[in-house]
N, C-alpha and C positions, 0 to 999 in steps of 0.2 A: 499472358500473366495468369499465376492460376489465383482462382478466390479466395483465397487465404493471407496472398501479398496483396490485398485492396486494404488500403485503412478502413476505418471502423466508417470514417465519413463517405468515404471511395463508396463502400458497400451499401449505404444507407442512399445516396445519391443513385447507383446504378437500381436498386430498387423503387427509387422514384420515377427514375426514367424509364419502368420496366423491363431494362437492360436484364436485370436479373429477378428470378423469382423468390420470392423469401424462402421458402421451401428446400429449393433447389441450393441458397445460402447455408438453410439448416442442416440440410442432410451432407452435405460436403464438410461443414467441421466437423460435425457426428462422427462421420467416417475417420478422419485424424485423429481425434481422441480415442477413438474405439482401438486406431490400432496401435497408440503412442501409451499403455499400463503403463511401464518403463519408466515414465517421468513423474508419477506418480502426482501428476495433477489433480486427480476431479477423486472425491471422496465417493461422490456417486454422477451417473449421467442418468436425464429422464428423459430418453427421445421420445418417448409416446407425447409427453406434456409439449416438449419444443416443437415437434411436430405438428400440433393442435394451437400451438401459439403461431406459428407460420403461415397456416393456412387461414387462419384468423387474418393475418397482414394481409395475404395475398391477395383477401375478397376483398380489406380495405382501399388495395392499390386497384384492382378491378373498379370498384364503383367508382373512384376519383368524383365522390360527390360533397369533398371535404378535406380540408387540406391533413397530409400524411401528420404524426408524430415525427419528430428530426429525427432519429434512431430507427426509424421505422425498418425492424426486417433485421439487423444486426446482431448475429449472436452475440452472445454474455454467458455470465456464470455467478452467482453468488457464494461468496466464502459461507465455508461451513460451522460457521460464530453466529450468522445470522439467520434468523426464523423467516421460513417459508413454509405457507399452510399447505399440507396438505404432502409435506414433500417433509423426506428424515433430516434433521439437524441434529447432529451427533455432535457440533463444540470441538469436534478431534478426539473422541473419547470412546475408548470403549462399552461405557458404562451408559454411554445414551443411543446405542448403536440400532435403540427401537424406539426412538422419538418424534414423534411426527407432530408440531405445533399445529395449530390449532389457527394462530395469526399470520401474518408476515409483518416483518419490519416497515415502519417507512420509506426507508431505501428501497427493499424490493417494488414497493406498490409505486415509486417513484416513477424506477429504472424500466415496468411494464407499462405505465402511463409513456412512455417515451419512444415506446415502438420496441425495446429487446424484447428476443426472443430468448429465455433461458435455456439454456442445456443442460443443467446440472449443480452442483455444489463442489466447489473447489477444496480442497485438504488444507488443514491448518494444523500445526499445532493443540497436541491437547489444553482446552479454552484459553489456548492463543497466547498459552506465557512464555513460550521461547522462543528464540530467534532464529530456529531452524524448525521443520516440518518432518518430522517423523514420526507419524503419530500410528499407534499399536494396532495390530492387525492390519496395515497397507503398507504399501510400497513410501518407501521415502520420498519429497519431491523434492527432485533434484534438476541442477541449470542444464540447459540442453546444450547449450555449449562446449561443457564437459559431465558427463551422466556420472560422474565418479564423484562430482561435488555439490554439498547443496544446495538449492535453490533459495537458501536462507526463510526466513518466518518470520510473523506469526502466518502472512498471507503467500505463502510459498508456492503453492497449488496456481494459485491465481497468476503469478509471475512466470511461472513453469509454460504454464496453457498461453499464456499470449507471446512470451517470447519463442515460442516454436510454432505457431499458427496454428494452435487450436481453437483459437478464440482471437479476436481484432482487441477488443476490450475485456476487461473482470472487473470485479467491485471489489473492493478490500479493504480491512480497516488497519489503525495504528495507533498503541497506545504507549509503544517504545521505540518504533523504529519499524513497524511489522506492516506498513506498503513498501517506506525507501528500503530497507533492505534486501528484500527479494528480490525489489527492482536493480538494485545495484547488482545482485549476484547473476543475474539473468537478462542484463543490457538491455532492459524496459522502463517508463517512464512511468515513477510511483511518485503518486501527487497526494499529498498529508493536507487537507485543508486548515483551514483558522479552526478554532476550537469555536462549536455552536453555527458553523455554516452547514452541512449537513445534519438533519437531524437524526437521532438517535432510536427514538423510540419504536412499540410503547412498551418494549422491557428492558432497558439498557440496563448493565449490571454495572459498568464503572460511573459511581457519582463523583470522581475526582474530575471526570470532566479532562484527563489525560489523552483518552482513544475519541478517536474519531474515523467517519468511514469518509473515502476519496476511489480514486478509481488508476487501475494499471493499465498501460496502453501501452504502444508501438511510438507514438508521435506526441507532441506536446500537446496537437490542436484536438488530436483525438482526446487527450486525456483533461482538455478544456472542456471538451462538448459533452464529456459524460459529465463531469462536475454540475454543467448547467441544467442536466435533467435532473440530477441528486438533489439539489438547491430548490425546495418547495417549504412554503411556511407551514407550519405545524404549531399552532398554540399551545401553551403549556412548556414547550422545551425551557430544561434547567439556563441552559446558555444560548446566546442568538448572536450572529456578527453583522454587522450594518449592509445590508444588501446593496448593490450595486445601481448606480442612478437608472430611473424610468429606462428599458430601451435598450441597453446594454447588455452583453451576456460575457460571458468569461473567453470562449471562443473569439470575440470582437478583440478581444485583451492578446488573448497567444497570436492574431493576424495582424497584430499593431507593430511599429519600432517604438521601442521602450524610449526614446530620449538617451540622453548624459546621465548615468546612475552614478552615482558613490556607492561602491561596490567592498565594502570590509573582507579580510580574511586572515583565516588562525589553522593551523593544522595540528596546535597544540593539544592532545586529548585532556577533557576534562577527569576522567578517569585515571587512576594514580597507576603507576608502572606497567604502562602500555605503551608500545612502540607501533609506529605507523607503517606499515609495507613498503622500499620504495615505489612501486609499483601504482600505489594510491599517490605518495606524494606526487610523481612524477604528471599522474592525469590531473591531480589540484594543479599545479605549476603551467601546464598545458591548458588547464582551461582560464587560468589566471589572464595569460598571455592576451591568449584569444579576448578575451574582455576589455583585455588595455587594445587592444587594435579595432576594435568594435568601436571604441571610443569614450569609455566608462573609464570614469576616475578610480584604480583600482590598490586600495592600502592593506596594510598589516594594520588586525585591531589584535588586544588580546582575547582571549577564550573566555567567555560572559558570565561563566559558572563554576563556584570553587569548590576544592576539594568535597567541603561538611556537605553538599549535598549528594554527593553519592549514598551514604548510609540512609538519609530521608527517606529520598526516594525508592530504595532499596524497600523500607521499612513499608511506604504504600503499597508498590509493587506484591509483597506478601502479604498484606490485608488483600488485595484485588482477588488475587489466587483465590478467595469463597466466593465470588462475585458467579459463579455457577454453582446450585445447589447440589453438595452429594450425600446420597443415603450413608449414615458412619458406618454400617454394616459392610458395605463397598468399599473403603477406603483405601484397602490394599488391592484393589483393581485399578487404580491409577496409578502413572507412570511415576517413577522414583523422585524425577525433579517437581513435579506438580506435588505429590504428598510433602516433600520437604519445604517447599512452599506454603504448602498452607500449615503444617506445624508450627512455620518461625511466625503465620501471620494469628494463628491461633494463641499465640505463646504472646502478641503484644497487647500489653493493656490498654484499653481506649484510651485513657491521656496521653499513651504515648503516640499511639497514631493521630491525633489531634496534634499535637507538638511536630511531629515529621511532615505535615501535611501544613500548617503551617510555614514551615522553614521550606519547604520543596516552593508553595504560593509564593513567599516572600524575595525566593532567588528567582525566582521567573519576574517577578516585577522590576527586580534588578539590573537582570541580565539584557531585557528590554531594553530600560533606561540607559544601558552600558552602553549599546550601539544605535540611541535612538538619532545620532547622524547618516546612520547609513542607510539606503534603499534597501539593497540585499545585501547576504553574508555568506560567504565560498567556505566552505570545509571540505573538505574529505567526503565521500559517504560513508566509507569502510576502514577499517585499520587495517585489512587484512583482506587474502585474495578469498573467497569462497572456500573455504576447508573439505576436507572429503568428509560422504557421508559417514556418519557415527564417530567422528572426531570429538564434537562437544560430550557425549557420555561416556566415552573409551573408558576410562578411567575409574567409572561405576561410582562414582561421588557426586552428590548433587549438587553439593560446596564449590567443586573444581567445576562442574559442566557451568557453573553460573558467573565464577568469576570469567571462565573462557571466552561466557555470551559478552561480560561487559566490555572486553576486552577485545573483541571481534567489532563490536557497536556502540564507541564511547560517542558518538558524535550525534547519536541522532535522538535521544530520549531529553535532551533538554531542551527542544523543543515540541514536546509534547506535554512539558513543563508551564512553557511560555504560552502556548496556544498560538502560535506563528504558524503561520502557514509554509510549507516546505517540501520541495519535488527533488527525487535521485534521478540525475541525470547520465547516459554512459557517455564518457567523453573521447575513450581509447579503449585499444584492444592490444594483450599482453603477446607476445611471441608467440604462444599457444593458443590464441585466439577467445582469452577470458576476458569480458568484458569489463572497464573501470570504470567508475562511475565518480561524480561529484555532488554534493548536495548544497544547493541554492534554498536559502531563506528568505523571506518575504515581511515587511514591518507586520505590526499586528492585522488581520481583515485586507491582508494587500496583495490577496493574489490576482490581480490585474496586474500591476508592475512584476509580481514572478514568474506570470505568465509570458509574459510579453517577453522579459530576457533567459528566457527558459528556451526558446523558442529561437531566436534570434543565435542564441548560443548551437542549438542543436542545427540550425540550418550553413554556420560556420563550420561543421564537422560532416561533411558528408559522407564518409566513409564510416561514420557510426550512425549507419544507415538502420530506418526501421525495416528493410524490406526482411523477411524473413531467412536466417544464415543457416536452419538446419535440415533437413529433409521432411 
């Protein structure tokens, strides 16, 4: 088996054992990313840095005069939304393509407290407002699957790199859909935490408290154990979610049998004249199934958010769009859908974005309440199979590329509403071997219990194997 098909945990384990050398870990994905441009994963790679980060592990595994980091020696990647000192964070932007912060985020200093080894920064999205990856001057990223289609956004890059073995795990954030979606386009496990269990800082740009950062992986238990390095207090943070009892870790959670869940589900888009794929419905249905023979009580609820909030939401979303600062002299150096973004968010009056943001909080309180009998809740992850690339702007209208996004991903931004925690899971693979995904929600702070049948669901499906399907 080569290093690449070890889970993230596989690989952390064989470096405890000194089975492998972190090094020897580092320079082998190096090398797949080095020769995979094509996929248009990594905005940038820094093997001088990972390199110097390895050999760091390597003296720690030598002295064994103290116990490893659980990560310890596992490459990674940070998306390139998030600040890393000393290393360029371009947002996906042309216009910051010589920015080099000064900090890192909390995530990063987490994620290196934990034993990764970084290799670079993953492509996004120009500052992460659409739901595909195509951002100016690089390669598209696209699903390895099929390299004709994409890997979906905001965290595409990151989905790209792990589900073709460049990387075991990636960090990624979501503040519409932009881990579960990549993850669905690219049959990898994108896990959306509770809103305020990662934290954010110390320059978050969205205060709606919508994005949150979680982690892309191959296996659930993988994308457990990243989660539990992420998961460090930080005073100050705007939101917090009740940490998990003394002694527990989220990984204890994806190794558990979840019990008898009451299990809801809707296929019906919240999003007005959209139609589903059968393709999607057919993996919701299939993994329906699977769940009643699991032994989960499994009903039809209806869809927990009405129409009026599309436009709300709609209305945050373009206020968010300034949530990265640009010089007005620059302005016509950003991409068509990002400046028309921020024109309609420029263009609304603070009372209105008060009143939209309002109504967007008040339907999440709702939508909660709507299904607070249920454990978890089955949708769809997708309306639609991965499109080809340049499909969303074909058309050169920012209008059309946006109603296409909603219309591609109605199912996944209402919870980023509610602050629910929520994983895309792949449950099938199309005739052509495109992978379909489901997406599982989790009551508010309940990713124990989504863990757990997250997990149990994927080990039900073994032929939507994480071992790696492309060269």
């Amino acid at each position: 088996m080569e290093l690449h098909e070890l889970t993230a945990l596989e690989q952390a384990e064989a470096v405890r054992r000194r089975e492998v050398d972190p090094v020897e870990l580092a320079e082998h994905h190096l090398r797949r990313a080095e020769a995979r441009p094509d996929l248009g994963a990594f905005a940038l790679l820094t093997a001088d840095r990972a390199l110097a980060e390895a050999r760091a592990v390597r003296r720690r595994v030598l002295a064994a005069d103290a116990p490893l980091p659980p990560l310890a020696g596992v490459p990674t990647a940070v998306k390139d939304l998030n600040l890393t000192a000393g290393v360029r964070t371009a947002f996906g932007s042309a216009l910051y393509r010589d920015f080099v912060p000064t900090v890192d985020d909390d995530v990063v200093v987490a994620l290196r407290h934990a034993g990764l080894v970084g290799l670079g920064k993953t492509s996004t999205s120009e500052f992460g407002l659409a739901c595909y990856t195509e951002p100016a001057g690089q390669p598209p990223a696209v699903t390895p699957h099929d390299p004709g289609r994409t890997a979906g956004g905001s965290s595409g890059g990151a989905a790209a790199a792990v589900a073709a073995g460049l990387l075991p795990i990636a960090q990624g954030s979501d503040g519409a859909g932009s881990i579960r979606v990549p993850a669905a386009c690219c049959g990898v496990v994108g896990l959306k935490p509770s809103r305020g269990r990662v934290p954010r800082g110390p320059l978050a740009g969205d205060v709606t408290g919508m994005a949150v950062i979680g982690p892309l992986a191959r296996t659930v238990a993988d994308a457990a154990a990243v989660l539990d390095a992420m998961v460090v207090d930080r005073p100050g943070e705007p939101w917090t979610a009740p940490p998990l009892p003394a002694g527990e870790t989220f990984l204890d959670h994806a190794r558990r049998r979840p019990g008898r869940l009451r299990i809801g589900r809707y296929a019906r888009p919240p999003v007005p004249d959209t139609e589903v794929a059968p393709e999607c419905l057919a993996a919701w249905e299939e993994a329906s199934e699977l769940l009643d023979r699991l032994g989960h009580e499994v009903v039809d609820v209806e869809p927990p958010f009405p129409d009026y909030a599309v436009p709300a939401v709609e209305t945050v979303w373009a206020v968010l769009a300034h949530a990265v600062p640009v010089d007005p002299e620059r302005v016509g150096e950003l991409l068509p859908l990002t400046r028309w973004l921020r024109e309609r968010g420029q263009a609304i009056p603070a009372p209105d974005f008060l009143h939209a943001l309002q109504v967007a909080q008040t339907v999440g309180r709702a939508a909660v309440t709507a299904h607070r009998d249920c454990d978890v809740v089955l949708t769809p992850a997708l309306a639609q199979l991965p499109p080809p690339v340049g499909w969303f702007a074909e058309t050169g209208d920012p209008a059309a590329d946006f109603a296409r996004q909603k219309r591609f991903t109605p199912f996944t931004t209402g919870y980023n509403v509610t602050g629910q925690p929520a994983v895309a899971l792949p449950v099938s693979r199309t005739a052509s071997g495109l992978p379909v995904a489901v997406q599982l929600v989790g009551r508010p702070a309940g990713e124990g219990a989504l863990l757990a049948v997250a997990a149990q669901l994927e080990a039900a499906r073994p032929d939507a194997s994480h071992r790696v399907p492309v060269p």
